[in-house]
C-alpha positions as CSV (number, residue, x, y, z in Angstrom):
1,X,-20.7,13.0,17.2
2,X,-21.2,11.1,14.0
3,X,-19.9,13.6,11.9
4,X,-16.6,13.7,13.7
5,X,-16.4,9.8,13.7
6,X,-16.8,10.1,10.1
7,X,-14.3,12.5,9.7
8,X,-11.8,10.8,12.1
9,X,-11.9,7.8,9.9
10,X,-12.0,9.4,6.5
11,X,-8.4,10.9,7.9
12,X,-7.2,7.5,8.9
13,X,-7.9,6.0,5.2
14,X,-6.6,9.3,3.7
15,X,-3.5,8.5,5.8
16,X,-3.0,4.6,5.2
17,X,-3.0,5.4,1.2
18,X,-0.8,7.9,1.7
19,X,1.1,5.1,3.7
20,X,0.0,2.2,0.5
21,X,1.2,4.8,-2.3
22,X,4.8,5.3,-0.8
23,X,3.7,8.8,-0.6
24,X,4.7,8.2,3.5
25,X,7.7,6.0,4.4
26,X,9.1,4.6,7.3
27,X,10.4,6.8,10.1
28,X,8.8,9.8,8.4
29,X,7.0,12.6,10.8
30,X,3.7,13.1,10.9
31,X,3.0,16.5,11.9
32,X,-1.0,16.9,12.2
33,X,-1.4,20.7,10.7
34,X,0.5,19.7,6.8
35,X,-1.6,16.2,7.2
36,X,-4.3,17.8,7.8
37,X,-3.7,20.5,5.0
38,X,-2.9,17.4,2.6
39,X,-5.9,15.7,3.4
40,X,-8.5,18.4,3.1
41,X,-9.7,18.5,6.9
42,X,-9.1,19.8,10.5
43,X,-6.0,18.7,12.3
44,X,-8.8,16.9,15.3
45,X,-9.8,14.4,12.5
46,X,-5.9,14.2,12.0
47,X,-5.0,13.6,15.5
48,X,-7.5,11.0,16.7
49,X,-6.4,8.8,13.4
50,X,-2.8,9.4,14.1
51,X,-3.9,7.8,17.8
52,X,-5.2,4.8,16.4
53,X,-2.1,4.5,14.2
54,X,-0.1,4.6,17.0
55,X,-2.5,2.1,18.6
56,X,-1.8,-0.4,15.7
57,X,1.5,-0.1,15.6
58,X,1.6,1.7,12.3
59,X,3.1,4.9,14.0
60,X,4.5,5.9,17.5
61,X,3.7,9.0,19.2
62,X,6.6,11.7,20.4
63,X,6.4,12.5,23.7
64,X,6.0,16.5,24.0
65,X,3.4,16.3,21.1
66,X,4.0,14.4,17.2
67,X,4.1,11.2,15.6
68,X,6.4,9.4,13.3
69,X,5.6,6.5,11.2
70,X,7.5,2.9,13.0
71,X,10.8,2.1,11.1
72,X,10.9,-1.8,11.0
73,X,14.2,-3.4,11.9
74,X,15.0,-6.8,9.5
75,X,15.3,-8.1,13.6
76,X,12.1,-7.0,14.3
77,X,9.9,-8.3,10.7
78,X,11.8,-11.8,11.1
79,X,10.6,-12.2,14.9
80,X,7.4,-11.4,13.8
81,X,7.0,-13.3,11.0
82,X,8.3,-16.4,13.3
83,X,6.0,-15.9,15.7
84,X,3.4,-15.7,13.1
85,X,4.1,-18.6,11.5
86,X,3.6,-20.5,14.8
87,X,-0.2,-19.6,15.3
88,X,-1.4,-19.3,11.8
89,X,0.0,-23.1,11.3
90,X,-1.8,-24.0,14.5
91,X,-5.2,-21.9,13.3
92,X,-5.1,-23.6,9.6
93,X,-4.6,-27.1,11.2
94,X,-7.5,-27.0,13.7
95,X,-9.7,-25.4,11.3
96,X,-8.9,-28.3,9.1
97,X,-9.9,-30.7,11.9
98,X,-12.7,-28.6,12.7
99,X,-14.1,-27.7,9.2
100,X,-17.2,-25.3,10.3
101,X,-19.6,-24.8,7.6
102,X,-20.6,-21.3,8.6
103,X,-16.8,-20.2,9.7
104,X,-15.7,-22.2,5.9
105,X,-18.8,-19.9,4.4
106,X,-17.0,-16.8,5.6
107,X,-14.0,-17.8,4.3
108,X,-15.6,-18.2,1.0
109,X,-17.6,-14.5,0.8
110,X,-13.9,-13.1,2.0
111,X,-12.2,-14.2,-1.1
112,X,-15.3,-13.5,-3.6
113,X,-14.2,-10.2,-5.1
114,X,-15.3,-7.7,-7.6
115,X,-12.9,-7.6,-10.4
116,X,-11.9,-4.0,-9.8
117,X,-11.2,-4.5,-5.7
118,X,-7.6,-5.8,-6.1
119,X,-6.6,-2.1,-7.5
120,X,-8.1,-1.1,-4.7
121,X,-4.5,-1.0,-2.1
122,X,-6.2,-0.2,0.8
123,X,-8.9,-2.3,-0.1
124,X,-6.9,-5.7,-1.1
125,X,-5.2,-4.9,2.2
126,X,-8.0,-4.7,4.7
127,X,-9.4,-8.1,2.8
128,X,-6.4,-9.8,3.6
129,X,-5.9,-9.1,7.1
130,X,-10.0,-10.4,7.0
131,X,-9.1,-13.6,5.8
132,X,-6.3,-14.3,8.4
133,X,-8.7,-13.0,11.0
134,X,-11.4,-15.5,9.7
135,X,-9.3,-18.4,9.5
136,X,-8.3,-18.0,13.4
137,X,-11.9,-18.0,14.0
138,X,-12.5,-20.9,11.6
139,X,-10.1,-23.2,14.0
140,X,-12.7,-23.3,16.8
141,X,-10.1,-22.6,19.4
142,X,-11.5,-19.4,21.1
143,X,-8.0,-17.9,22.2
144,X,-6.6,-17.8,19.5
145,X,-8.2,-15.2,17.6
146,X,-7.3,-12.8,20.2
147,X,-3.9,-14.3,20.9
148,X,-2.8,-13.8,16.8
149,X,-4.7,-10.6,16.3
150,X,-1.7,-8.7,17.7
151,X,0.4,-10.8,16.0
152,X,-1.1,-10.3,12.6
153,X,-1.5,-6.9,13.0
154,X,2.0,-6.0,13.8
155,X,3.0,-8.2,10.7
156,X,0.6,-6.9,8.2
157,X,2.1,-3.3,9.2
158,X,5.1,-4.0,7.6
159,X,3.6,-5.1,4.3
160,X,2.1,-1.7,4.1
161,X,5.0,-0.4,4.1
162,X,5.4,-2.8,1.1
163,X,2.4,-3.0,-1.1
164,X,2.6,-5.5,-4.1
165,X,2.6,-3.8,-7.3
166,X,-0.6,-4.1,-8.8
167,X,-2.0,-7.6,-10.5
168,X,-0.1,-9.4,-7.0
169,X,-2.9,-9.2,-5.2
170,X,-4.4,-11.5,-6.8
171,X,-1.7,-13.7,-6.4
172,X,-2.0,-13.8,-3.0
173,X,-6.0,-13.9,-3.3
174,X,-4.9,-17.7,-4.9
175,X,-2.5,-18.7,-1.7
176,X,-5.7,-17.5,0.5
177,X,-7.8,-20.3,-1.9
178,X,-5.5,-23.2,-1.8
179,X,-5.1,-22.9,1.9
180,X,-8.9,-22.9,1.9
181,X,-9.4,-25.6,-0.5
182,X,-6.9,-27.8,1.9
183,X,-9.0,-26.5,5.3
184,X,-12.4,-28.1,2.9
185,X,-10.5,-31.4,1.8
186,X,-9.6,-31.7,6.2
187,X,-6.1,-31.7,4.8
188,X,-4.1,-30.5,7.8
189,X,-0.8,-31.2,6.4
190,X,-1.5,-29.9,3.3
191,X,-3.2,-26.5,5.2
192,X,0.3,-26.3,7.0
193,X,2.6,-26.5,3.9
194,X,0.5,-23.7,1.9
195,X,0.3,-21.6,5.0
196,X,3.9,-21.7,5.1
197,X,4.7,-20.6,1.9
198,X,2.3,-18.1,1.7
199,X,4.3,-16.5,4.9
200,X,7.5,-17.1,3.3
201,X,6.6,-15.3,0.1
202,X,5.6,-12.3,2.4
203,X,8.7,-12.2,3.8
204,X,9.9,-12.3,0.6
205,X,8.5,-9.5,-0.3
206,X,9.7,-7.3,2.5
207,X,13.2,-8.2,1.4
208,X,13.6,-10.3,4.9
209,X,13.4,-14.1,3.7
């Protein structure tokens, strides 16, 4: 049972580089036998992956059998974002009001890196989504975790589809710590306005400001 969890996730990391390295775009088919060929593994391990793809949002299942990765519309990243926008501003102020050592230690080991992660795509990405996740928690308000983690996932979909090139992530990595560094100083204001641009940059980014 193991083994075929292993292998199930093994084929959903070999997948989300493909994804990170443009080597898979948006709207592309997924047909289980070539990924599975491509990756070096069955097509079960293939299929189960391309499940929880569909399950993030990433990709969308064809009914009579097949996947396709989603397409984001410009409509659908700007909704998104704005929706976004609304609960991470309410998560950095209340975690500024709040200021939990233990959720504020968290935050902390989340942006303490090795040096050789950020050329890591699929790594830099999985820490990021982290640190949103964290600083939901960090606000104290127990909803909201679960109420943005849709959210955030659906947004950070469409920045796989548009990974930084490399040396960005670290920029980001320093929005993450001045939004941090305003949650410590119980700088709500100040939490907001950095929050704010960090999402505007991202939406920069996807060419959707």
């Amino acid at each position: 049972m193991r083994e075929t969890e292993g292998a199930a996730e093994r084929a959903y990391e070999g997948l989300l580089r493909l994804i990170l390295t443009e080597e898979l775009e948006p709207g592309d088919n997924l047909p289980a036998l070539t990924l599975a060929a491509r990756l070096g593994t069955s097509r079960t391990p293939v299929r189960e992956a391309l499940r929880r793809l569909a399950g993030e949002g990433i990709a969308e299942l064809i009914p009579g059998g097949g996947a396709r990765l989603v397409d984001p519309t410009p409509r659908g990243i700007r909704e998104t974002f704005a929706i976004r926008e609304c609960l991470e501003v309410l998560a950095v102020r209340e975690a500024a009001a709040y200021r939990d050592p233990v959720a504020l230690a968290r935050l902390d080991q989340c942006l303490e890196e090795p040096e050789e992660v950020p050329q890591d795509p699929l790594e830099a990405f999985r820490r990021s989504l982290a640190f949103h996740l964290l600083l939901a928690k960090a606000s104290g308000n127990r909803e909201l975790p679960r109420v943005l983690g849709g959210v955030l996932a659906q947004a950070q979909v469409f920045l796989l589809f548009c990974p930084p090139p490399p040396g960005e992530t670290g920029a980001s990595r320093e929005e993450h710590r001045r939004i941090l560094e305003a949650i410590r100083r119980g700088d709500p204001e100040g939490a907001e306005a950095r929050m704010r641009d960090h999402l505007r940059l991202g939406l920069e980014e996807l060419g959707t400001p």
